[in-house]
N, C-alpha and C positions, 0 to 999 in steps of 0.2 A: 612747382612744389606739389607734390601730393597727397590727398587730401584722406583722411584716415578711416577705413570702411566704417558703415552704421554697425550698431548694434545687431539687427536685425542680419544686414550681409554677413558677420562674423558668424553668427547662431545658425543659417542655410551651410555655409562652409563643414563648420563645426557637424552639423548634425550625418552630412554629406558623407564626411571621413568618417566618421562613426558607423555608418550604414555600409560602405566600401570595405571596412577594416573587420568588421564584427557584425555581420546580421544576426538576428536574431535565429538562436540552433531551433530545429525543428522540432526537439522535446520540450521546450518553453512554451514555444507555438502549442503543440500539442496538449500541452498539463493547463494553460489558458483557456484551450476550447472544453475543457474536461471540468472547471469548473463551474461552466454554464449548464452541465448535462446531470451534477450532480444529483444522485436522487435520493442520497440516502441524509440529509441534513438534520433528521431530526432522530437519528440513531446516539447511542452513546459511542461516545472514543475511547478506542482501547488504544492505550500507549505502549509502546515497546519497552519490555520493561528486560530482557534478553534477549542476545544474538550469540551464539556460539563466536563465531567469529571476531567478535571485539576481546576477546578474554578473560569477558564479564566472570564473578563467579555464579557457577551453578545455583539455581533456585530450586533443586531437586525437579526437574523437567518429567513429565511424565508422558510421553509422547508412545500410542501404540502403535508399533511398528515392527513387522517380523525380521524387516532387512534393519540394520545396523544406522540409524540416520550421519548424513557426512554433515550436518550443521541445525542446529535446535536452535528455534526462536520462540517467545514466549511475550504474551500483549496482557495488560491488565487496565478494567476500567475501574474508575471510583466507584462502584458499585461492589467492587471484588469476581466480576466475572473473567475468568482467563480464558485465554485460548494460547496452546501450547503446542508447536509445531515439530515435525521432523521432516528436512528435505532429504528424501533418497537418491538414488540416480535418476529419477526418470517420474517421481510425484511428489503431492507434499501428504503427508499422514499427520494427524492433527486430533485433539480432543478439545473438547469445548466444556469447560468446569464452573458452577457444577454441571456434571451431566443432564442430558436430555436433549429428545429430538427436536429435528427442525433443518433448514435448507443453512449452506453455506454460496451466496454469489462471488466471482470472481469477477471482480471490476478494474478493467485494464484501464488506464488512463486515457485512451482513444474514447473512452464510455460503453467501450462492447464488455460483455457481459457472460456469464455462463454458470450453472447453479447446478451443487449437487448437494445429495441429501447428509442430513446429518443424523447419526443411530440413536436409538436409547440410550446407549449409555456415552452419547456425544463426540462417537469418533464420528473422521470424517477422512477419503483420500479422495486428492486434487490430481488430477493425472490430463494433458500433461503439466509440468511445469508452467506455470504463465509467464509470457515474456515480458522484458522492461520491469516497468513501475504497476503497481497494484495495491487493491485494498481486500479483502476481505469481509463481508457483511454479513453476519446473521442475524436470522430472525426464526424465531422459535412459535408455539403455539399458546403459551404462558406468557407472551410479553418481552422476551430478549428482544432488544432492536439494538445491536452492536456494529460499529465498522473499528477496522485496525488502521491505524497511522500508515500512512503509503510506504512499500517496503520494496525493494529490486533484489533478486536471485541470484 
C-alpha cells in the first residue's frame, strides 16, 4: 500500500510546478529591484488624476505644445500641485502648476535616471520618450518635492 506524501514533499512538488509553469516575468524582477533604489521617498505623490486614453472627461488640460498632443495626462497632489502632460510623436511637453522653475528627473524602473530643466513659467519637454514604466519627479528651488504614480507610454 502506499503511503501518502508529507506535507513538506507536496509543498517542494507544488512549488516546482509553479516555478516550471510561471516564473517569475522579468518586469516584476525588475520594479522589485527599483524599490530598493528608490530615492525619492520623501517627495509628495501626485496621483493620476487623467489619461486621455481611459475617456476620462477633460479637466480643461492645459499642456504647451506647438505639435497637436495624441494623448494628455494630468497628476494632482493633495497639496493642489499639477503636472499636466502632452505626449507628441517623439516627446512629452508638460507644464508644472502652479508655475515656476526647477528640474524635472526621469526615473525608469531599472533606477536610471536623466533630468531636465523646468522654465519659469513651468514648462518642461522630455524627448525622447521614456520606455516601459516611469516616474517623474520634481523639485523646484521653493520647496516642490513631487513624483507621479508609475505610468507606461
Amino acid at each position: 500500500m502506499r503511503e501518502h506524501p508529507s506535507d513538506d514533499e507536496l509543498m517542494a512538488e507544488l512549488a516546482a510546478l509553479f516555478q516550471a509553469v510561471d516564473g517569475v516575468p522579468a518586469e516584476v524582477l525588475e520594479m522589485g529591484r527599483a524599490v530598493f533604489t528608490w530615492q525619492h521617498v520623501d517627495a509628495e505623490l501626485a496621483e493620476l488624476t487623467y489619461d486621455s486614453w481611459r475617456g476620462d472627461p477633460a479637466p480643461g488640460v492645459l499642456v504647451r505644445a506647438e505639435v497637436a498632443a495624441l494623448r494628455d495626462i494630468a497628476f494632482e497632489t493633495r497639496s493642489g500641485v499639477q503636472i499636466e502632460i502632452g505626449v507628441t510623436g517623439d516627446a512629452l511637453q508638460g507644464q508644472l502648476i502652479p508655475p515656476r522653475p526647477g528640474e524635472v528627473r526621469v526615473v525608469l524602473v531599472s533606477g536610471r535616471d536623466s533630468s531636465v530643466p523646468v522654465d519659469e513659467v513651468g514648462g518642461f519637454t522630455i524627448r525622447p520618450i521614456p520606455p516601459g514604466r516611469f516616474r517623474l519627479h520634481f523639485r523646484t528651488p521653493d520647496g516642490v518635492n513631487v513624483v507621479t504614480a508609475p505610468i507606461s507610454l
